[in-house]
C-alpha positions in Angstrom: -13.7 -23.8 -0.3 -15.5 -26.6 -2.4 -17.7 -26.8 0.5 -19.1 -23.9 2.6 -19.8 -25.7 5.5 -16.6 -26.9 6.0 -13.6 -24.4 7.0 -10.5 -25.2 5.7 -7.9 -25.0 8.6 -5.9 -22.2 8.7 -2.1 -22.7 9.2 -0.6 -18.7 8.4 -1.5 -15.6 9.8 -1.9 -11.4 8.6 1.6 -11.3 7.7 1.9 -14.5 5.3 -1.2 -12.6 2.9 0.8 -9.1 2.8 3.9 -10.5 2.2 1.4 -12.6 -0.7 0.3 -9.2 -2.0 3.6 -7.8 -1.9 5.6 -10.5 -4.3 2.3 -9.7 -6.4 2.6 -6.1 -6.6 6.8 -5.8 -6.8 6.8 -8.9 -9.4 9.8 -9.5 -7.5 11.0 -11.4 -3.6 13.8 -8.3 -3.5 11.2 -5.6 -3.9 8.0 -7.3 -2.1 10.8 -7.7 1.5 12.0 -4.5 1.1 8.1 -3.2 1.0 6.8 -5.5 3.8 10.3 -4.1 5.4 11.7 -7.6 6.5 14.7 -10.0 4.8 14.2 -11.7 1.1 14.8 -15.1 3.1 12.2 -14.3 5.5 9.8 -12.9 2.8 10.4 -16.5 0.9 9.7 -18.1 4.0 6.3 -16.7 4.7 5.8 -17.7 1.0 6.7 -21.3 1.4 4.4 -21.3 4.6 1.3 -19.8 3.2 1.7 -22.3 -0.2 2.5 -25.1 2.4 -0.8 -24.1 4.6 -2.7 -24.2 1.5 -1.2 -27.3 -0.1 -0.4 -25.6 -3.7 2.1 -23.6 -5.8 0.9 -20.0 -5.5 3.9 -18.7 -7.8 6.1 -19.8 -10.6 9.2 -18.6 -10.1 12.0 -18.6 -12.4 15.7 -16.5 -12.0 14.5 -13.5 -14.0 10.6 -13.1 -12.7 7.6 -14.3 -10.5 4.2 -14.6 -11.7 1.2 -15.9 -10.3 0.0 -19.7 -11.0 -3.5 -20.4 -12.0 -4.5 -21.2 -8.2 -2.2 -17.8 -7.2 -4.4 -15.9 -9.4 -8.0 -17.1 -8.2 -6.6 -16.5 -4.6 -5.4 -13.2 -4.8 -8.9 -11.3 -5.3 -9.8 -13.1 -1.8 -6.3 -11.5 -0.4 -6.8 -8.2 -1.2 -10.3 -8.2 -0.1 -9.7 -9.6 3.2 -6.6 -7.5 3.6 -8.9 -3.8 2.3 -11.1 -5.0 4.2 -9.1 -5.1 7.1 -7.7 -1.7 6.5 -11.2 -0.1 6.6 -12.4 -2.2 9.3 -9.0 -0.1 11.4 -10.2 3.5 9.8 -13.6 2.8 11.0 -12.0 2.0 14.0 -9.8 4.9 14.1 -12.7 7.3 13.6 -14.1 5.7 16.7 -10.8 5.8 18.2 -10.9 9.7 18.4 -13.4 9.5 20.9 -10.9 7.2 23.0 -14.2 5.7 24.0 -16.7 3.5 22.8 -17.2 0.1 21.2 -17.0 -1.8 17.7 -18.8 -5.0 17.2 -16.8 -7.3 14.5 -19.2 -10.5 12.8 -16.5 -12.8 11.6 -15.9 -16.3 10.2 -14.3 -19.0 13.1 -11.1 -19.2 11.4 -10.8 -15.6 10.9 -11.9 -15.1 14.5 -9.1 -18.1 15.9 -6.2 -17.1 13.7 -6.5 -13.2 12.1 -8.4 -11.1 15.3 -6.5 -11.7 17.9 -3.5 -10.4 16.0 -5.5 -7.2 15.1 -7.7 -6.8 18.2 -3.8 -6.7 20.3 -2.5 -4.1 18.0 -5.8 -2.0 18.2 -5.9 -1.8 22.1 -2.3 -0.9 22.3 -3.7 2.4 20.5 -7.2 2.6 22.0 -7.1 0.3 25.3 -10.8 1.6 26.4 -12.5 1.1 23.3 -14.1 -2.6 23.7 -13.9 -4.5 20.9 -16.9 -7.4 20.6 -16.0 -10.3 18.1 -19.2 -12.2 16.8 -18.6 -15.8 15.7 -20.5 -16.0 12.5 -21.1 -18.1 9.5 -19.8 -16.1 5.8 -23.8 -15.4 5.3 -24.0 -14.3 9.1 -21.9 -12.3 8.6 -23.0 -10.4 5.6 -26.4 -10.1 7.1 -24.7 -8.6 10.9 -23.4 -6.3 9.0 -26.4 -5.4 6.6 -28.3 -5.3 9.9 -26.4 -2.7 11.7 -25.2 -5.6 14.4 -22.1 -5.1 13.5 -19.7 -2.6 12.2 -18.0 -4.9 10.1 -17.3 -8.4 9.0 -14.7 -10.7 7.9 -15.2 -13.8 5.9 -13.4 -15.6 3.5 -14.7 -17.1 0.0 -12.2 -18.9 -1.6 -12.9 -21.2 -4.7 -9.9 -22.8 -6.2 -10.2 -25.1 -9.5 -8.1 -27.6 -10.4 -5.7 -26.8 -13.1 
């Protein structure tokens, strides 16, 4: 974002970043559906969405390989954090989760709060329906302080700078 304040609105969901990560780590659409376990077309779909969200060209793609464009490359370290730190934020959870009781306080950005939690928070209580989940709407710096506080277990925020190539 070129200005912090501002949220850019978000237009794709969980799914649209791992399928991101995917084409990244295969180097190919083929590989990357068979990993995220769904169709090429599909897999290309979620592609188009995510660049179309965005407004910009997150791959060059040519009939023999896919690589990253200059703007795919400053957005992937912001992927894979957000998606790690997703991961840990369900260990944590799942540690808690062996209890079958309890709660987990989450400081997160609006956007990630509106578009990504819901999504997780649905699949967690499937698994743990009596652990409460408390979601604190929280500015990126908010955030890292909640969670350098102890207020909450852990955050999610996003920092995305993008330069014009």
């Amino acid at each position: 974002m070129n200005n912090p304040g501002h949220a850019m609105p978000i237009n794709f969901d969980l799914n649209d970043l791992q399928a991101f990560r995917a084409v990244v780590e295969n180097g190919s659409f083929r590989k990357a559906a068979e990993t995220v376990q769904i169709t090429q077309p599909a897999l290309s779909r979620r592609i188009e969405k995510l660049e179309s969200a965005l407004n910009v060209k997150l791959f060059e793609r040519t009939t023999r390989r896919v690589s990253l464009t200059t703007v795919g490359r400053a957005f992937l370290p912001q992927v894979e954090r957000i998606l790690d730190d997703l991961d840990i934020a369900l260990m944590t959870i799942d540690g808690v989760g062996s209890t079958r009781m309890g709660s987990v306080t989450i400081a997160c950005v609006p956007s990630a709060a509106y578009y990504f939690m819901p999504q997780v928070i649905s699949e967690f209580h499937k698994l743990f329906p009596k652990i409460r989940i408390r979601v604190m709407d929280a500015s990126a710096n908010e955030v890292n302080s909640a969670v350098a506080l102890g207020e909450a277990d852990f955050g999610v925020s996003f920092s995305v700078s993008v330069r014009p190539s």
